[in-house]
C-alpha positions as CSV (number, residue, x, y, z in Angstrom):
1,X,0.0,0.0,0.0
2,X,2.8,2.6,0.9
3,X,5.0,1.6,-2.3
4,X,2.0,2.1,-4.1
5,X,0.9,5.7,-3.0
6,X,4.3,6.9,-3.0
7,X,4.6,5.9,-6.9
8,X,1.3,7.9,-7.3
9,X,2.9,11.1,-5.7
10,X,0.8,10.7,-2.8
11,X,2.7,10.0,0.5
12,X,1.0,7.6,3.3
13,X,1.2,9.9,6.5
14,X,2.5,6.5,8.5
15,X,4.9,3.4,7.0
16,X,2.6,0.1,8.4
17,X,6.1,-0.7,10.5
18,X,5.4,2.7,12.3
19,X,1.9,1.8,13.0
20,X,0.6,0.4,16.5
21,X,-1.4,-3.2,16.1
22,X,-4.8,-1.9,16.3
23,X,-3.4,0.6,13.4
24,X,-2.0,-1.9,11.4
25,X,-5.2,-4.3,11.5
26,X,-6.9,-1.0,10.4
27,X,-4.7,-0.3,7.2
28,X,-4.6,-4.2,6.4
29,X,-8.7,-4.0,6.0
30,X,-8.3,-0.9,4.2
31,X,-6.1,-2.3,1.8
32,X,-8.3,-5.6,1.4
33,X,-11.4,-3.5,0.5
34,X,-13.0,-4.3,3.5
35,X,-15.4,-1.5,4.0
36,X,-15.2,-0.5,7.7
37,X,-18.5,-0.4,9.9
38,X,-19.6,2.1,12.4
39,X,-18.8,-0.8,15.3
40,X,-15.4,-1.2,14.1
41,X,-12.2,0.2,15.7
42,X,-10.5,3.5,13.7
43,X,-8.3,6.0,14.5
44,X,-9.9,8.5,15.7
45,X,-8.2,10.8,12.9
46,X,-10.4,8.5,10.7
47,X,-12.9,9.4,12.3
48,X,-13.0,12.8,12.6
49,X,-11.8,13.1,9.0
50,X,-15.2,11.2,8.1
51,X,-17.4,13.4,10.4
52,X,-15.9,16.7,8.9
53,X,-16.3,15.7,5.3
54,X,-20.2,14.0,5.8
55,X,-21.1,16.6,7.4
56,X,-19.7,19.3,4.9
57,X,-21.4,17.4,2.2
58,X,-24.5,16.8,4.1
59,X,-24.7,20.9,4.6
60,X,-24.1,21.0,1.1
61,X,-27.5,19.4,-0.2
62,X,-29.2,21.5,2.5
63,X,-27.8,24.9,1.0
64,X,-28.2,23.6,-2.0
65,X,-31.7,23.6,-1.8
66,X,-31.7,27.5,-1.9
67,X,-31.0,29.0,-4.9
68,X,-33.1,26.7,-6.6
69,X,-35.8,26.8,-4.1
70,X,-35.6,31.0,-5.3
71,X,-37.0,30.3,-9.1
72,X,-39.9,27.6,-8.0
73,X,-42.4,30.5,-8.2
74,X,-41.1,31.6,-11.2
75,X,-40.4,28.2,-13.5
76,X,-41.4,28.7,-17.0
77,X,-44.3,25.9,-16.9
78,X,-46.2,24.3,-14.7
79,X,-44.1,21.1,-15.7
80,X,-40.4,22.6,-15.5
81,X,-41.8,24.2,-11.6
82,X,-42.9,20.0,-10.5
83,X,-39.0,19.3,-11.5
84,X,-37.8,21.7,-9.9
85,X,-39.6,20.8,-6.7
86,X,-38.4,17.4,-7.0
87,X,-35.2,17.8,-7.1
88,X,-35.2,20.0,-4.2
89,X,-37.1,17.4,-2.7
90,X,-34.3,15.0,-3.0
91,X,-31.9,17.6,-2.3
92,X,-33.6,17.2,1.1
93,X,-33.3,13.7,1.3
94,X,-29.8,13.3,0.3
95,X,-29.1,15.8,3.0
96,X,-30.5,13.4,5.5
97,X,-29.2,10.4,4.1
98,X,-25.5,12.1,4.9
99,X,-26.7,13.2,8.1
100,X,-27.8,9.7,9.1
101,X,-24.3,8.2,7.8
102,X,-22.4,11.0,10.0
103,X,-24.6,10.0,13.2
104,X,-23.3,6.5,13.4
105,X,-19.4,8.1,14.0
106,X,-21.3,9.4,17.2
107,X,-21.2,12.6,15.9
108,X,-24.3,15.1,16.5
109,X,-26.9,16.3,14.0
110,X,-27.5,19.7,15.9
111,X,-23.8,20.6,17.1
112,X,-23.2,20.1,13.0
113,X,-25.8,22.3,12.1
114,X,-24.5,25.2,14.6
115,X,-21.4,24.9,13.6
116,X,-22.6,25.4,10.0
117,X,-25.0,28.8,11.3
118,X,-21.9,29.8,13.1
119,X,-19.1,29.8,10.3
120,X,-16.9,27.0,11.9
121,X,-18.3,24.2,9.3
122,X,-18.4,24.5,5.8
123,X,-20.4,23.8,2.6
124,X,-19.6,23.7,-1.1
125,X,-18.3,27.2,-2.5
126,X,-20.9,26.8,-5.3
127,X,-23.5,27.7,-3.4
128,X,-22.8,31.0,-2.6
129,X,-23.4,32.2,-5.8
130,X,-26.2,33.7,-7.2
131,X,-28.8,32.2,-9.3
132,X,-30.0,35.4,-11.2
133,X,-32.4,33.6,-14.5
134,X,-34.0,30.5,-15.4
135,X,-30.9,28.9,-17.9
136,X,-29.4,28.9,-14.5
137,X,-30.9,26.2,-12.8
138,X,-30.4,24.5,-16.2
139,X,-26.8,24.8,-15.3
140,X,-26.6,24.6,-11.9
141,X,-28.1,20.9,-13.0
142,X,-25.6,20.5,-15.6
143,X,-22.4,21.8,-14.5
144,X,-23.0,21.8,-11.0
145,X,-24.7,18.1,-9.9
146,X,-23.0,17.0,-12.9
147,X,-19.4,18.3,-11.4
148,X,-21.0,16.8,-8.2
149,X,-21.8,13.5,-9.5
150,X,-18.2,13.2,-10.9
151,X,-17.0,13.6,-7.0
152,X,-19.5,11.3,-5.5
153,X,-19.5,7.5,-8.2
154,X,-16.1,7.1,-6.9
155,X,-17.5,8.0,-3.3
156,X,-19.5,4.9,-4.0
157,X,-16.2,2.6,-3.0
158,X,-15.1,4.9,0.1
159,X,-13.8,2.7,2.7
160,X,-16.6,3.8,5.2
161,X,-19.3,1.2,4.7
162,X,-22.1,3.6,5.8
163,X,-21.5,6.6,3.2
164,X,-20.7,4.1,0.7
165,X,-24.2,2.8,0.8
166,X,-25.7,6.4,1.3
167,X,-23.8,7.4,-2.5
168,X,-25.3,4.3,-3.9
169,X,-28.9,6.5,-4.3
170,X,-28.0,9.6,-4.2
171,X,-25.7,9.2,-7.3
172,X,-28.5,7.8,-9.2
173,X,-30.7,10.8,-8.4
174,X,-27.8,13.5,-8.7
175,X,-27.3,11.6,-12.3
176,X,-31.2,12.4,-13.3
177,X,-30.6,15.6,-12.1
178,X,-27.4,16.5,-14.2
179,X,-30.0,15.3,-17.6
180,X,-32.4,17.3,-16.5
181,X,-30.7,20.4,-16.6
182,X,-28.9,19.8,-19.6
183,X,-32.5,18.8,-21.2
184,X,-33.0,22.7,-20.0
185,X,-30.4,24.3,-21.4
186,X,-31.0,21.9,-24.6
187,X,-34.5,23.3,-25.4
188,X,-33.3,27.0,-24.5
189,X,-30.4,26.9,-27.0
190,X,-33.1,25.0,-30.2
191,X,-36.2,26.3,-29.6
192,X,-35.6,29.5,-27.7
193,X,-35.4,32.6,-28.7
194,X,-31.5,34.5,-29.1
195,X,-32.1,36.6,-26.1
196,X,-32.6,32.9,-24.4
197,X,-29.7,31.6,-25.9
198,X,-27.9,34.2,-24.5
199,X,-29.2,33.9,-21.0
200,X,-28.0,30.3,-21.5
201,X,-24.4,31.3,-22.9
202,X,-24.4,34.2,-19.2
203,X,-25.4,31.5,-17.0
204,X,-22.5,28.9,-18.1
205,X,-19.7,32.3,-18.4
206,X,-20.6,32.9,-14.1
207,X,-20.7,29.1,-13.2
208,X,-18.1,27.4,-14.8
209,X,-15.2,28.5,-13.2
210,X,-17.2,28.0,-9.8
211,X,-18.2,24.7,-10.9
212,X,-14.5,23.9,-11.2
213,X,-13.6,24.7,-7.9
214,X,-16.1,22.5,-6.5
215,X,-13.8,20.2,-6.6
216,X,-11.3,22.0,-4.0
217,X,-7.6,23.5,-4.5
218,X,-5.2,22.0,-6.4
219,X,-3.4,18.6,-5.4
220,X,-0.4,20.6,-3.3
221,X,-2.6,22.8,-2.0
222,X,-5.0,20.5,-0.4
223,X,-3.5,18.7,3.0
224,X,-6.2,16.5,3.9
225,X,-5.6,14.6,0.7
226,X,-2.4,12.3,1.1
227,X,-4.0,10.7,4.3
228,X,-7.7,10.4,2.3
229,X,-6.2,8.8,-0.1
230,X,-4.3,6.4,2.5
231,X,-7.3,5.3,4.6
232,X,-9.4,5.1,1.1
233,X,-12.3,7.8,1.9
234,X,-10.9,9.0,-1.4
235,X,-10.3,7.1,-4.3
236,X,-9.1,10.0,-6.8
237,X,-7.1,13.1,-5.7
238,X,-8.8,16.8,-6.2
239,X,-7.2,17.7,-9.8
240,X,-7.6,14.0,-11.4
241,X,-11.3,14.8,-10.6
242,X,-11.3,18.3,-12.2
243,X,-9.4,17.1,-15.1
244,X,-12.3,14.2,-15.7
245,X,-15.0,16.8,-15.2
246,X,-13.7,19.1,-18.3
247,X,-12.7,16.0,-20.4
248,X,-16.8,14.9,-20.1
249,X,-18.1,18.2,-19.8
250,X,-16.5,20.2,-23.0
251,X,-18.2,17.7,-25.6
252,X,-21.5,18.7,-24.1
253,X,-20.5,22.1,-24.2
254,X,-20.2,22.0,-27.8
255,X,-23.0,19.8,-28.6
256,X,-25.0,23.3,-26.7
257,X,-23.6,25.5,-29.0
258,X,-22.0,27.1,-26.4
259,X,-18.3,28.4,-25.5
260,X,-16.3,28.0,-22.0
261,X,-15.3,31.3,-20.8
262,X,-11.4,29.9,-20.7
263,X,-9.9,31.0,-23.8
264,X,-6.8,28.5,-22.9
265,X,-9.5,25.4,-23.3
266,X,-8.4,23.2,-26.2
267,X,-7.7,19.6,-27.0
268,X,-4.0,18.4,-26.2
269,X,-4.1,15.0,-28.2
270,X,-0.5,14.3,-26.9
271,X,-2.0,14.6,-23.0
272,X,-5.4,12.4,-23.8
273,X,-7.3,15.4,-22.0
274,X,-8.1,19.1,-22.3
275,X,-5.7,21.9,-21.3
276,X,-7.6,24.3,-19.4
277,X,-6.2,28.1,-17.9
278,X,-5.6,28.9,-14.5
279,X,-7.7,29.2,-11.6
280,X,-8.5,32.3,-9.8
281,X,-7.9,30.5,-6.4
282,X,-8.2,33.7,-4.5
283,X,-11.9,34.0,-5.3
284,X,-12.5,30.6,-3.9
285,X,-10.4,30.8,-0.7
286,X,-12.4,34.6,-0.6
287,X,-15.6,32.5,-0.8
288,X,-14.7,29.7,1.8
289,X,-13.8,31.9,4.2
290,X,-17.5,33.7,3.8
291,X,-16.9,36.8,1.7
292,X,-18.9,35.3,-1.1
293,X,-21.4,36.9,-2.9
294,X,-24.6,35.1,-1.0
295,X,-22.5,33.3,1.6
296,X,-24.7,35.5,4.5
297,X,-28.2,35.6,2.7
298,X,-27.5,31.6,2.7
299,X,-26.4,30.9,6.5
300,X,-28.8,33.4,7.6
301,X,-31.6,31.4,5.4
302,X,-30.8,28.1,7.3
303,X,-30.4,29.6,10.6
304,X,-34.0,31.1,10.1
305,X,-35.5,27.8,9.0
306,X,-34.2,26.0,12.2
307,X,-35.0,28.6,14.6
308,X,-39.0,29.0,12.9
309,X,-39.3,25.3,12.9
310,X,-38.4,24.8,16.1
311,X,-42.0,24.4,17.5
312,X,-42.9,21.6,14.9
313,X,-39.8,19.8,16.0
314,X,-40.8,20.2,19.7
315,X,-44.4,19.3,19.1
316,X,-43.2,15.9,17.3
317,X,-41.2,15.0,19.9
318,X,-43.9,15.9,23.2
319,X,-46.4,14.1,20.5
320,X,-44.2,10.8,20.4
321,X,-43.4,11.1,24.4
322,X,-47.4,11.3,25.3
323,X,-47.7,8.1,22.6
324,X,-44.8,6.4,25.0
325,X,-46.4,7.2,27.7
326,X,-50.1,6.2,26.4
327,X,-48.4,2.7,25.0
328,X,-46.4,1.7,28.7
329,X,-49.6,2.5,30.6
């Protein structure tokens, strides 16, 4: 396992002679594909590694929900607004899928969520951007869910058996959901009028370079990778995910009729992928540190949802604790 990362460029953080038996036993499951249950023994770095990134993906679906949530008044049809409320609606259950999986590390649904209203946990950058017409919850299905699924099928074979099994669904649904809102951008671009094709062409020039950064910094730039990659939560480091991303993405592009706003995006036959230009990776570390352009109007959103569905949550649970009651009497 250690020769093998190290001829990948990705150094374990521990040699298995340096590890203690329970360490070792650990590792040697990793390495077999055994997925590792929530009764099992891990590190507690494992651990905590898990709980940070479930929940930070679980916050993500939640948010998510928002700047979509913003055009279901306004959808074009009466069709388009039912799709749009469904895949909110499994926005939703996605997040509690992820939830669920984090909860068996003994981790705590609520001391997540605070940490997410008070800036100390995080969600995907993407989301703080606005959604300002209708082509862009065409892309937001497109490039977003469908930089998103690109993340999440190799999630499918992380080493923690729980979120494995959560992925399974959730990348089926995240896949319809990167159709649909290419299907939307499809019918905009043939049978739309040009001042539709060109809200089409605005939407895809403001997300694409967010879309890209979904995928986090660059492979030297991001330190929780080596020992992800060790311990098999992740299967494929932060660029070799980007670089797949573009390489699917760009035919679709073109099949639009649309253009990248990266005039360095071309074909290198000689690499087998696309080059691509640089990253403004000051505009993401701006947004991930909460200086985005809807990063407040989205915490403040989700902070006001808990707090003004607080009573339905206590009512619930005095409702099921009078049932308890009723039922041992």
């Amino acid at each position: 396992m250690y020769a093998q990362l190290v001829e990948t460029g990705v150094k374990h953080v521990k040699a298995l002679e340096e590890m203690s038996p329970e360490e070792r036993h650990f590792q040697e499951k990793i390495d077999a594909e055994i997925k590792i249950e929530a009764k099992n023994w891990m590190p507690e770095a494992y651990r905590q590694t898990l709980i940070r990134q479930i929940s930070q993906h679980a916050h993500s679906e939640i948010v998510g929900m928002l700047p979509e949530g913003n055009w279901v008044t306004r959808a074009p049809s009466l069709k388009r607004k039912l799709q749009l409320m469904a895949k909110i609606q499994d926005e939703a259950g996605h997040g509690l899928y992820l939830y669920s999986a984090m909860e068996t590390l003994g981790a705590d649904r609520d001391d997540e969520i605070a940490k997410l209203h008070s800036g100390k946990a995080k969600y995907s950058s993407i989301f703080n951007y606005p959604t300002l017409s209708w082509a862009d919850m065409g892309a937001v299905g497109w490039l977003v869910d469908g930089a998103a699924i690109v993340n999440q099928v190799v999630l499918q074979r992380t080493s923690y058996g729980p979120y494995a099994r959560a992925m399974v669904r959730i990348c089926k649904e995240e896949s319809f959901h990167q159709r649909q809102g290419y299907e939307i951008l499809l019918t905009m671009m043939r049978q739309g009028t040009q001042a539709q094709r060109d809200m089409v062409q605005d939407a895809i020039n403001r997300l694409w370079w967010p879309a890209l950064m979904m995928f986090g910094p660059s492979d030297e730039h991001s330190p929780n990778s080596a020992q992800s990659m060790a311990w098999k939560i992740k299967r494929q480091t932060n660029d070799e995910l980007r670089q797949r991303f573009i390489d699917q993405t760009v035919p679709q592009l073109e099949l639009l009729g649309c253009t990248a706003p990266d005039p360095h995006l071309k074909w290198n036959a000689e690499r087998g992928h696309y080059d691509f230009g640089d990253i403004q990776w000051d505009e993401f570390y701006e947004v991930i540190k909460g200086n985005g352009p809807c990063n407040q109007e989205r915490v403040a959103t989700r902070r006001q949802a808990i707090e003004g569905g607080a009573w339905v949550r206590e009512a619930a649970v005095a409702y099921a604790r009078k049932q308890q009651n009723k039922n041992a009497a």
